[in-house]
N, C-alpha and C positions, 0 to 999 in steps of 0.2 A: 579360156580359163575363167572361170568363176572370179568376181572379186569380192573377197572378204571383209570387206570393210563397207560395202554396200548390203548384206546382211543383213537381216533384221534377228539378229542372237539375241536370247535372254538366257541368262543364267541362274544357276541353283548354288548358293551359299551356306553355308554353315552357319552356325551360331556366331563366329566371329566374323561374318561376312567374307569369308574366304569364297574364292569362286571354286567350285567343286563338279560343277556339271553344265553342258549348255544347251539348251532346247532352240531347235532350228527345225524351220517348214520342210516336208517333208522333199517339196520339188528344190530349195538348197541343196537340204542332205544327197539327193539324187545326181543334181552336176558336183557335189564333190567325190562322191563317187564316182563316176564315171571322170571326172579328172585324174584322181589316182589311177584309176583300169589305163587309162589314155598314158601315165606316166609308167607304168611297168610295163606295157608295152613299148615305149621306146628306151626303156634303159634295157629290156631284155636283148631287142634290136640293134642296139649300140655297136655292136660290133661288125654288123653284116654292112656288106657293100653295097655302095649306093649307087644308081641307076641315073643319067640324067631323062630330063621328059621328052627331051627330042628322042629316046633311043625307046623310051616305053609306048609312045604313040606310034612310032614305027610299028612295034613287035603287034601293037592291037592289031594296027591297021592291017598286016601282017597275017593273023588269025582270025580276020575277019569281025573281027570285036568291033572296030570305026568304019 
């Protein structure tokens, strides 16, 4: 996950110096995006059963995948 406070943000203010908008590098913008994709992926998931990895490396090894 991206850390936000290592950022280099600048901001667009109003007349009274209110923060209004925030300009960030585009490859930023790019891992907070895909952080979000990466989070509604597992909230969508949330619910489904989980697998341990001894039983998933079986199943490759299994189908010939390992």
């Amino acid at each position: 996950m991206i850390d936000v406070t290592k950022m280099n943000l600048r901001y667009v203010t109003d007349k009274k110096g209110i923060k209004k908008e925030v300009i960030l590098s585009i490859k930023d913008f790019e891992k907070l995006l895909e952080d979000l994709e990466d989070l509604a992926v597992t909230a969508e998931r949330r619910d489904e059963e989980t697998v341990n990895h001894e039983d998933v490396i079986k199943e490759l090894k299994r189908d010939g995948i390992l």
